[in-house]
Backbone as a printed PyTorch tensor [residue, N CA C, xyz], in Angstrom:
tensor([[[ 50.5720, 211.4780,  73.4080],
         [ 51.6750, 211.6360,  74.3360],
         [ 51.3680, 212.8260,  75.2390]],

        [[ 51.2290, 212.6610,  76.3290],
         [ 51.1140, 213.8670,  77.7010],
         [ 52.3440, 214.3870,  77.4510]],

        [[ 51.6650, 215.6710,  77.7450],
         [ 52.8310, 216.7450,  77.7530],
         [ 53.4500, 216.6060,  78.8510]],

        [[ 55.2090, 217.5070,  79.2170],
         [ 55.7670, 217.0490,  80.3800],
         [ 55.6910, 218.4660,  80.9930]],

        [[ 56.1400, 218.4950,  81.9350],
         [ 55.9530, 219.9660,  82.8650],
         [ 57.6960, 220.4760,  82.7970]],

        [[ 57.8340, 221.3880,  82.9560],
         [ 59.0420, 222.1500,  82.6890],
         [ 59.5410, 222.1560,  84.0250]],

        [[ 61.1750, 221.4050,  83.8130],
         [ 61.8780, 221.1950,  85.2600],
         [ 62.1590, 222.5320,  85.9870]],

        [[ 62.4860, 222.2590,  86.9430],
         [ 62.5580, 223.4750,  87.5730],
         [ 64.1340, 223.4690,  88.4620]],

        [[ 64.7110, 224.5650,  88.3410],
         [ 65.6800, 224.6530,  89.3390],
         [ 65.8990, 224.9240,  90.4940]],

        [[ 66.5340, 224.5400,  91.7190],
         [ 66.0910, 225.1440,  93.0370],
         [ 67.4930, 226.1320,  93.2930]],

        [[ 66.9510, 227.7320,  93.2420],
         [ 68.0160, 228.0460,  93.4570],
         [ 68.3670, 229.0470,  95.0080]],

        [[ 67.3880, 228.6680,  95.5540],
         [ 67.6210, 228.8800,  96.6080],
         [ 67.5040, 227.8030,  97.9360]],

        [[ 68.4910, 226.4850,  97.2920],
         [ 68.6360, 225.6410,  97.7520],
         [ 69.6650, 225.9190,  99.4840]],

        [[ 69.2530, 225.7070, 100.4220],
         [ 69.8450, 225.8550, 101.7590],
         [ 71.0030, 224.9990, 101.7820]],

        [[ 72.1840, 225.3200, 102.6060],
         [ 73.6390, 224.9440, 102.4030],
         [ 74.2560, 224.7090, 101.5420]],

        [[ 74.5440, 225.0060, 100.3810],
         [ 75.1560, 225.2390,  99.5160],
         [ 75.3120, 226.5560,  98.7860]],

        [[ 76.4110, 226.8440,  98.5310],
         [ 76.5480, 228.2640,  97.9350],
         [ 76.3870, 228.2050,  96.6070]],

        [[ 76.0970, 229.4320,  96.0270],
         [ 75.2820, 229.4100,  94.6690],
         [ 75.9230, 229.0790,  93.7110]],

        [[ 75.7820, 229.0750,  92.6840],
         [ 76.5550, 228.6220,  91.4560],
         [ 77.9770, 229.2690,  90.7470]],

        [[ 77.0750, 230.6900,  91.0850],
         [ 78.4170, 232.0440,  90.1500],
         [ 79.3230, 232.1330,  91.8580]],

        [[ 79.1270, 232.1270,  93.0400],
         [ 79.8050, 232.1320,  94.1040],
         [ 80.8190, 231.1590,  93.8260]],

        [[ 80.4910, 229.8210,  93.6630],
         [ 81.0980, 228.7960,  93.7610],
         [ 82.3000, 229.2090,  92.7050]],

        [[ 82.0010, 229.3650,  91.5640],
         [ 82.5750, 229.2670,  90.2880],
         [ 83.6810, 230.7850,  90.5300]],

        [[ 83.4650, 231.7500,  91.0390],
         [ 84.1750, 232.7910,  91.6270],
         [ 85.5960, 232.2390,  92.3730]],

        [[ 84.7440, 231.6440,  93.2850],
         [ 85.8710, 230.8070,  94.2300],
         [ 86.9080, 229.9930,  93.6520]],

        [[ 86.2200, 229.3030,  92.4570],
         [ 87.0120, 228.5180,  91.4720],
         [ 88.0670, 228.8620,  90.5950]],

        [[ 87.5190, 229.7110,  90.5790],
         [ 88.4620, 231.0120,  89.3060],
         [ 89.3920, 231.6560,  90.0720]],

        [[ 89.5280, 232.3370,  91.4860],
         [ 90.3560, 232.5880,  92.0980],
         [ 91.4080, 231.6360,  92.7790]],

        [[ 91.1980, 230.4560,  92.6360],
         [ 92.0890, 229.7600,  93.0760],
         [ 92.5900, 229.2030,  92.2110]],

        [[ 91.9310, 229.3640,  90.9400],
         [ 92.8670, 228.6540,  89.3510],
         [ 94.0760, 229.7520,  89.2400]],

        [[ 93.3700, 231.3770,  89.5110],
         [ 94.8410, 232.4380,  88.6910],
         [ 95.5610, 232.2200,  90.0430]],

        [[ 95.4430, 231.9650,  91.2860],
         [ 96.4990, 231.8320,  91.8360],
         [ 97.0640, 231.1730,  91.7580]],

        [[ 96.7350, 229.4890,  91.5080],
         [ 97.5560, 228.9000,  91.4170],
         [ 98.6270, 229.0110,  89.7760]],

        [[ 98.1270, 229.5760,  88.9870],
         [ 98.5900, 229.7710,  87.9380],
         [ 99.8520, 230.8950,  88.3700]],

        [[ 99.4730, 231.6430,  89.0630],
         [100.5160, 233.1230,  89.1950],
         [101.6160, 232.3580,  90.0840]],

        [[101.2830, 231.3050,  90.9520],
         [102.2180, 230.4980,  91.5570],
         [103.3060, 229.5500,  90.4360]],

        [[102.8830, 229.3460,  89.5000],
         [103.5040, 228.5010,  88.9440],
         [104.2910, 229.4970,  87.9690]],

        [[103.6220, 230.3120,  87.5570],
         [104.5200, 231.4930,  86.6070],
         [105.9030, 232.1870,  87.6710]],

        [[105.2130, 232.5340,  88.7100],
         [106.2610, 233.4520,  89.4530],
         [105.9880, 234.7640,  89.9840]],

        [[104.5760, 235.4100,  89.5530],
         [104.0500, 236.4680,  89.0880],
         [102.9050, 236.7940,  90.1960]],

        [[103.3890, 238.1100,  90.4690],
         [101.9180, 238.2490,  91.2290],
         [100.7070, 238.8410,  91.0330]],

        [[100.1690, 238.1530,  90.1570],
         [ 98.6410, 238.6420,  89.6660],
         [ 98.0100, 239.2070,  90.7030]],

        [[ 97.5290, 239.9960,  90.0540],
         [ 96.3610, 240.9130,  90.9800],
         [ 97.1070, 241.8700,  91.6920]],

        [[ 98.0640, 242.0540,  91.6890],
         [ 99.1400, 243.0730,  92.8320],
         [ 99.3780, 244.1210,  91.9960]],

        [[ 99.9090, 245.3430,  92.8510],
         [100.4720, 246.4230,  91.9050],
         [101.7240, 246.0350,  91.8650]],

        [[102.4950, 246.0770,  90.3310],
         [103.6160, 246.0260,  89.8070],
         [104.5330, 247.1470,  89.0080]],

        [[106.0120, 246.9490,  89.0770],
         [106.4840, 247.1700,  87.7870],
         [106.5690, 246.5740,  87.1550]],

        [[106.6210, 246.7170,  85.1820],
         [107.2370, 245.5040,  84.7020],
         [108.2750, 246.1080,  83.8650]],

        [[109.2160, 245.6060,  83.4640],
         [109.5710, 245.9030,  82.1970],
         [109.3520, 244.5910,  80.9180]],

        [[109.6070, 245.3330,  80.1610],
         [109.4510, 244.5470,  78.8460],
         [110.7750, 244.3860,  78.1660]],

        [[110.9830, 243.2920,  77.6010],
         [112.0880, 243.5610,  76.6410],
         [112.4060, 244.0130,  75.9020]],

        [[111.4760, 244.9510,  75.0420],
         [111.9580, 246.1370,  74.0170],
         [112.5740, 247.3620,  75.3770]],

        [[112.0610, 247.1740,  76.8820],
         [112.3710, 248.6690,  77.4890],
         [111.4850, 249.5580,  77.5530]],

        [[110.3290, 248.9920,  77.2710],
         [108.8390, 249.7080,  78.1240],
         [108.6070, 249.2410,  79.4710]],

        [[108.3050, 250.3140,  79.9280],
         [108.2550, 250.5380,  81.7990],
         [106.5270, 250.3090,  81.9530]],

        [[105.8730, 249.4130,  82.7160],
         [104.7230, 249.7870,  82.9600],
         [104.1440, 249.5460,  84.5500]],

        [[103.4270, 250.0040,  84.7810],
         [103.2300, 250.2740,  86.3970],
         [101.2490, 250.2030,  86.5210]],

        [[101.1790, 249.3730,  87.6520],
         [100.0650, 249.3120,  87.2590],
         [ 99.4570, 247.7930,  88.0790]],

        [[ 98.2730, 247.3440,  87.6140],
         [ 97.7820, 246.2090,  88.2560],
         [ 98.2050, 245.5200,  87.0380]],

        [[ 98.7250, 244.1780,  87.5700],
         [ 98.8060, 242.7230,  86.4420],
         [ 97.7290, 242.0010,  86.6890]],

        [[ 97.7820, 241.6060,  85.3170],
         [ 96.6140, 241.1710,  85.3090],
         [ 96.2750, 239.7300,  83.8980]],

        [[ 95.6730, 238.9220,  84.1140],
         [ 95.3330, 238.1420,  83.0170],
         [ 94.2850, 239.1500,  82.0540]],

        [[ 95.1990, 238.4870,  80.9990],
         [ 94.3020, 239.5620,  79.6020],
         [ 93.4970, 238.7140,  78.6620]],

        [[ 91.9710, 238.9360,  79.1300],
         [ 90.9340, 238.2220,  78.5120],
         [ 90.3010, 237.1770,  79.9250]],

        [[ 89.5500, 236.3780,  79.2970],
         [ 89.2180, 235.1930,  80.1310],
         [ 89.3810, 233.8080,  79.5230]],

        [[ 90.3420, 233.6200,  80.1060],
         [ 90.9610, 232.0090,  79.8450],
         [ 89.7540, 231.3540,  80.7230]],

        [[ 89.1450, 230.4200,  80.3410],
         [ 87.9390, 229.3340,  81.5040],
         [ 88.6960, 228.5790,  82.2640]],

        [[ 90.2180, 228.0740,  82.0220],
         [ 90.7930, 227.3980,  82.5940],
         [ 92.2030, 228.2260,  82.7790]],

        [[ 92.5950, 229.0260,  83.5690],
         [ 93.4370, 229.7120,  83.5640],
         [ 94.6840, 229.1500,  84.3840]],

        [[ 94.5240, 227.8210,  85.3120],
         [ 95.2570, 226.8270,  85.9910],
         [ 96.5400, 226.0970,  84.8260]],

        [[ 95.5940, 226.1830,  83.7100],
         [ 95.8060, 225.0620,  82.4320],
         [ 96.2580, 225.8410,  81.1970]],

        [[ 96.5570, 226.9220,  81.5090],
         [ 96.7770, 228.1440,  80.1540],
         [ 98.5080, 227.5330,  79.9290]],

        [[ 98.6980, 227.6170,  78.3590],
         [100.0330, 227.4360,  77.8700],
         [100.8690, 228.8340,  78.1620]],

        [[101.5580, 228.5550,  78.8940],
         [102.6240, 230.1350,  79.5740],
         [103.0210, 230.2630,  78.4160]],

        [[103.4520, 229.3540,  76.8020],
         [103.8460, 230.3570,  75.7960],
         [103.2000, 231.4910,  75.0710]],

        [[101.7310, 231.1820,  75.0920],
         [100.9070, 231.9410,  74.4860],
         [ 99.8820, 232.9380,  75.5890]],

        [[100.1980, 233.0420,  76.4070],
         [ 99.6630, 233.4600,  78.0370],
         [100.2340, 234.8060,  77.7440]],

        [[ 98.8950, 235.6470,  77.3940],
         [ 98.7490, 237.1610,  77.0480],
         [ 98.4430, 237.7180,  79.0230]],

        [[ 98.9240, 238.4940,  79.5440],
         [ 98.9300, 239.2370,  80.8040],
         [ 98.7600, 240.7060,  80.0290]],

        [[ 97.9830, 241.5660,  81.0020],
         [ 98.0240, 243.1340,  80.9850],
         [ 98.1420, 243.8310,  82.1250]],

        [[ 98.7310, 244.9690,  81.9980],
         [ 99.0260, 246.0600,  83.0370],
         [ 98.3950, 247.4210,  82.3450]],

        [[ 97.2070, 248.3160,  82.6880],
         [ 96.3350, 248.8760,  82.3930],
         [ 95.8420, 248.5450,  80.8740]],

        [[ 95.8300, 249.4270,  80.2260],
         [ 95.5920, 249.3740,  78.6820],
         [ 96.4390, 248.2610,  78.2240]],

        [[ 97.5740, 248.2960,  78.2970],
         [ 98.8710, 247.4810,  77.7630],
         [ 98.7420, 246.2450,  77.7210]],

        [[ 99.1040, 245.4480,  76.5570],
         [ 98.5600, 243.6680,  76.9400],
         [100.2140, 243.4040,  76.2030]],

        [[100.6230, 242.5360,  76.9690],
         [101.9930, 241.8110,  76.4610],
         [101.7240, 240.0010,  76.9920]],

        [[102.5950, 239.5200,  75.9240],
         [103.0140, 237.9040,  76.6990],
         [103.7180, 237.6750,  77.3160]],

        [[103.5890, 236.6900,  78.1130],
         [104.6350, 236.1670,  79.5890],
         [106.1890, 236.1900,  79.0480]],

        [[106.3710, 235.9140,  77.6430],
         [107.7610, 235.9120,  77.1480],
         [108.6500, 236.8140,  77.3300]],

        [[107.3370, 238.1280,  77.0160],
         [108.3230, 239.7130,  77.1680],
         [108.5310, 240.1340,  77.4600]],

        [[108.3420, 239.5160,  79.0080],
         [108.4970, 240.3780,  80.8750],
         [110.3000, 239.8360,  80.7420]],

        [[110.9320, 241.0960,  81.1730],
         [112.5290, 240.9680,  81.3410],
         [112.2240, 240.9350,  82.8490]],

        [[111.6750, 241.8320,  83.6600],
         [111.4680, 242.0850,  85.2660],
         [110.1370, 242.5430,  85.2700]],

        [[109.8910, 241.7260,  87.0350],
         [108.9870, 242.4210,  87.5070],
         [109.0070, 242.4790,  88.7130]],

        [[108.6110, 243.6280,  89.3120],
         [108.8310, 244.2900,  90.9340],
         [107.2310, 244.7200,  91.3780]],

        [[107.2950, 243.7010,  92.7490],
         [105.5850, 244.5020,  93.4910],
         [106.4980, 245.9230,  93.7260]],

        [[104.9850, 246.2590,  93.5710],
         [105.3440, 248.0940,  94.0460],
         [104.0790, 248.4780,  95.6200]],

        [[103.4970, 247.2460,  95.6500],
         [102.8560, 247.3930,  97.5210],
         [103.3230, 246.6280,  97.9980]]])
């Protein structure tokens, strides 16, 4: 049996944008549309409060990397504002602060 030659990828294929570009693009239009459907403005500076009555101020933010963040269950949908990680449940308010 002849050996086979090792495929090759073209990655500097002309008109098309690259792979991690593409997939960037992808991902930013999944948390928006996700922050659209929550209510929430990801990526913005916020207040929040919490329902115990913790104040936090800060960038919101998805906490971790969901691959499909369009498709995340809002019950179990962990968000953070610096250090702080809470679930979508335990936001009482939230206010842009820009």
């Amino acid at each position: 049996m002849p050996p086979t030659g090792q495929l090759e990828f073209d990655f500097d294929a002309s008109g098309s944008p690259d792979g991690l570009t593409a997939w960037r693009a992808q991902r930013r239009a999944a948390v928006e549309a996700l922050a659209a459907r929550l209510g929430l403005p990801l990526g913005r500076r916020v207040e929040v409060r919490l329902a115990d009555g913790v104040i936090l101020e800060g960038e919101l933010r998805l906490h971790g990397n969901a691959l499909f963040p369009d498709r995340a269950d809002t019950a179990d949908l962990e968000l953070a504002v610096g250090r702080v990680n809470f679930r979508h449940s335990e936001i009482e308010a939230c206010v842009c602060r820009d």
